[in-house]
N, C-alpha and C positions, 0 to 999 in steps of 0.2 A: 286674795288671788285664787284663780280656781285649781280644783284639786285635779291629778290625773283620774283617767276611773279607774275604780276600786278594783285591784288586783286578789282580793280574795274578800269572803262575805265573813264574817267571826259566825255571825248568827246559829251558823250550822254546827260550829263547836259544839261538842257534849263530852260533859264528865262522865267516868265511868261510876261515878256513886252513881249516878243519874240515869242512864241508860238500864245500869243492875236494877232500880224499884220498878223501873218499867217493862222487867224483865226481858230484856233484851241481851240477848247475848253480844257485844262490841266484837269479836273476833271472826262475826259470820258474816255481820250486812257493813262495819266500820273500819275504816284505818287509822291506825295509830299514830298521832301524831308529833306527841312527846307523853310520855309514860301521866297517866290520868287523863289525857284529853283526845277526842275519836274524831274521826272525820268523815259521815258515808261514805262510802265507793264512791259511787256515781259523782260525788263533787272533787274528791280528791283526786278521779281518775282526769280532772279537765283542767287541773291547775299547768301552769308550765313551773319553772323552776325558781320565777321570783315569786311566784304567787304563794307555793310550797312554804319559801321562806317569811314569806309573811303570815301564812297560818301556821307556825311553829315561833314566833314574837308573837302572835294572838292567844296562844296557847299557852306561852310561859307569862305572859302578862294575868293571862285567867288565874292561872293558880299560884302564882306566885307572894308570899305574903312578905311584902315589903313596904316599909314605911320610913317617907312618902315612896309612892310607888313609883318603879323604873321611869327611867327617861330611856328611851330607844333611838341611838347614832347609828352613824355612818351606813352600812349596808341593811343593816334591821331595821333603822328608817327610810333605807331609801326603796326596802321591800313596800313597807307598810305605802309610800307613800308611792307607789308604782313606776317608781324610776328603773329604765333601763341599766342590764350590767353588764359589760361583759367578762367571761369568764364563769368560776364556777363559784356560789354564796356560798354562804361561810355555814359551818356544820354548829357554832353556839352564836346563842343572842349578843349582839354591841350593846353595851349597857356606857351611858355618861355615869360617871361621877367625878366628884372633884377633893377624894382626898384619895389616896392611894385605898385600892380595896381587892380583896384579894376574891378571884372571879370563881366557878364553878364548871362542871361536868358540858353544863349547856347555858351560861354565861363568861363574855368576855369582857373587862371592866376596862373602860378608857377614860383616863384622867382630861379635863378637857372643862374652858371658860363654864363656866353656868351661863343657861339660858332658860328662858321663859317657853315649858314646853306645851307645844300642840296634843291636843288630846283626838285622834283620830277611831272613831268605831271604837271609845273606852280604852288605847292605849295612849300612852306619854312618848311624842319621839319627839325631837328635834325638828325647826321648823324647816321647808323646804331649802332656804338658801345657805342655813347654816349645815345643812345636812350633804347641797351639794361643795361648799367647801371642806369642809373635814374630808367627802371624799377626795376631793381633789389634792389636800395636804398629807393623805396617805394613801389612798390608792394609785393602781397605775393611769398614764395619760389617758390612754382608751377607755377606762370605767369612768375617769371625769368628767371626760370630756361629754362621751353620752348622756352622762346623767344631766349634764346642766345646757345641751341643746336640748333635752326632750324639755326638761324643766323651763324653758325660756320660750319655747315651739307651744308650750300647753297654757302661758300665762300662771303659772305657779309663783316664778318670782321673777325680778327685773333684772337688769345688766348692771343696775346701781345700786339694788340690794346686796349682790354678789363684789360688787368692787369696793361695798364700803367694808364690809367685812374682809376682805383681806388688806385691806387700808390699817384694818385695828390690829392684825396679826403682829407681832412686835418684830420691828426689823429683821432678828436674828431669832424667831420663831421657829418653830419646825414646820417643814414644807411649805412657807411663805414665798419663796420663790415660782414651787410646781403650780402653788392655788394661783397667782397671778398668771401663768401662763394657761392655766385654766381659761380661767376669764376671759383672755386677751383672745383666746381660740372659741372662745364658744357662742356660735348662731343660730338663731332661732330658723332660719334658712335649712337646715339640714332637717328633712323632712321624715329621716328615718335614722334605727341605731347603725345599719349598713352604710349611710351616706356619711352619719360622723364618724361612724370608724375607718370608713376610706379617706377622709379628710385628714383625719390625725397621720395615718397612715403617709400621705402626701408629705407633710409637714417633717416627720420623719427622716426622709426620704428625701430631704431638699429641692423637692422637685417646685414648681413655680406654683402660685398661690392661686388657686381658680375663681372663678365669679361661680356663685349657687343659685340657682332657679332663674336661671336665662329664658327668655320667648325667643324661639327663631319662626318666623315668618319666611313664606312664599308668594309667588304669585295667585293663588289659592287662598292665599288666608293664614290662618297659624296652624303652625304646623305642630307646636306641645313649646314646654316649659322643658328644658335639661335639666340634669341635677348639677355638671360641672362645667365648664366652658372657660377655652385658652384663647379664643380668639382666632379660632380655624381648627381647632380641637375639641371635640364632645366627648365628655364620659359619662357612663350611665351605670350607676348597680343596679344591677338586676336582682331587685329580690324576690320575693312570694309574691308580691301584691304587682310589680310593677306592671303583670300583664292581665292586672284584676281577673282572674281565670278561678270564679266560686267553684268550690267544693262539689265535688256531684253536676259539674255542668260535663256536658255528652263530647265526646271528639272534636265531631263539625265543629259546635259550637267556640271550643277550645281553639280548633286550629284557623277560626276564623280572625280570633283574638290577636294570636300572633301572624296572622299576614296581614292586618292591620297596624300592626309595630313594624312589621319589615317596610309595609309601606311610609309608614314617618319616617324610619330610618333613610327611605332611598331619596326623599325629599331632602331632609339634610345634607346627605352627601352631593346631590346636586347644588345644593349653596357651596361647595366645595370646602367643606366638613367632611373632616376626618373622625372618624366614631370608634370610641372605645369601649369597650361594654369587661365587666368583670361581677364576677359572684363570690357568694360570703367568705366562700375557703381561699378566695383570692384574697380577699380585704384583710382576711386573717396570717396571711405569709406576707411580708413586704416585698421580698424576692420577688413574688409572682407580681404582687402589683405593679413594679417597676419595671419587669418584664414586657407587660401589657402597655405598659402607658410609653414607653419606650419607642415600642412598637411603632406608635402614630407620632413618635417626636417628642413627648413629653418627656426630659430628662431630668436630673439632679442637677442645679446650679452648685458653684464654686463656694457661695453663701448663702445661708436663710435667710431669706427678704419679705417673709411671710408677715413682719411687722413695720415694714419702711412705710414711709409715706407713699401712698401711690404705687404698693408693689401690688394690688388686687387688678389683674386685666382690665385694661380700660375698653370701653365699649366700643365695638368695630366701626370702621367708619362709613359714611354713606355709599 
């Protein structure tokens, strides 16, 4: 399966023996990564927060003298292997093992099946799909959920590598139920960590089950691809990219961008589409999301129907 891209390079790691013959002082040009191992400025200042935490698992894997050497779960693998999370990563390494072992300063030891681990850039973690169920058996819905739309959107692993694994969970396992509803929730259709946190979010919230990546057409031609669709209802997250608006491009250019969105948008509503639009600090409150979604009619049903047969909107009629 292919991998995500690499969320941080090791290469750049340097020991501090190492940097000292070179006489290099690490405290002027490098950042500290975990006590022995530096990180230039300039690379550390680019990382975001998963990438951080994958070069700090690269960094205790380097010096770490263990034998055989670690196996890397749950959030430490799912740094290494560039899965989305949300919320905040964990301050020590997820280390598998499988007898009870008592963990360290900047190791957490989790008892858990043996597997056959991936050696990724010289570390041992856990392979993608086992990596997105563990999360899913102990993390929350939201960190699951992302992890294993991004992982199924990237071709990392399949929808039946994930179902056969929780199939082996033992009936009365721990978080065999949340890993299943993992699964059951998560599409390769969610284009972003924003789209599946609004989805989970939805799900929550009882509100009705959307179709993902809808085409609406005009007289004109197509008019874009949605992210959610009720069948006379559009929602759209708006996040960084949705108005592809690079870095360093000039006003005009910017505000030409977005009156180009407004015009999609007025197209839509002219199919007599009602448009909801909502951003991260909304996806992240449920309140607000309901609020908004409300708004255009989207409300909470009486029961979740997010798994019936035929409860995903059926496609509008001619």
């Amino acid at each position: 399966m292919k991998q995500s891209a690499d969320p941080f390079d090791p290469s750049q790691l340097r020991l501090t023996r190492d940097l000292v013959r070179l006489r290099i002082d690490p405290g002027e040009t490098h950042v500290q990564i975990r006590r022995g191992v530096w990180l230039p400025r300039s690379a550390a200042a680019a990382l975001d927060a998963g990438a951080r935490h994958a070069a700090f698992v690269h960094a205790t894997a380097l010096i770490a003298d263990a034998d055989p050497p670690h196996t890397f779960c749950l959030a430490s693998a799912g740094a290494v292997w560039g899965l989305p999370r949300i919320g905040p990563w964990p301050s020590r390494c997820d280390v598998l093992v499988q007898a009870r072992r008592r963990g360290s300063e900047l190791i957490r030891t989790h008892r858990g099946e043996p597997v056959e681990a991936v050696l990724v850039h010289g570390v041992h973690v856990t392979p993608v799909d086992r990596t997105v169920v563990d999360l899913a058996r102990t993390e929350s819905l939201e960190t699951a959920v992302v992890a294993a739309d991004h992982a199924l959107r990237e071709d990392m692993c399949t929808i039946d590598e994930l179902r056969g694994l929780v199939e082996n969970i033992p009936k009365r396992g721990r978080g065999r139920s949340r890993a299943q509803l993992v699964v059951d929730m998560a599409d390769p259709a969610s284009m972003s960590v924003g789209e599946s946190l609004s989805r989970v979010r939805m799900f929550q919230l009882n509100l009705p089950r959307p179709r993902l990546q809808v085409a609406h057409s005009d007289d004109r031609g197509l008019i874009g691809v949605v992210d959610f669709d009720w069948n006379g209802v559009i929602g759209e997250f708006d996040g960084k990219l949705k108005y592809a608006i690079p870095d360093g491009t000039d006003p005009a250019e910017a505000a030409e961008i977005v009156w180009r969105e407004k015009q999609r948008e007025d197209r839509l509503r002219r199919l007599e589409n009602k448009v909801a639009r909502w951003v991260w600090a909304d996806a992240l409150v449920p309140a607000r999301m309901a609020a908004i979604l409300a708004k255009e009619g989207i409300r909470p049903q009486a029961r979740n129907a997010w798994f019936d047969v035929g409860s995903a909107g059926a496609p509008r009629s001619a």
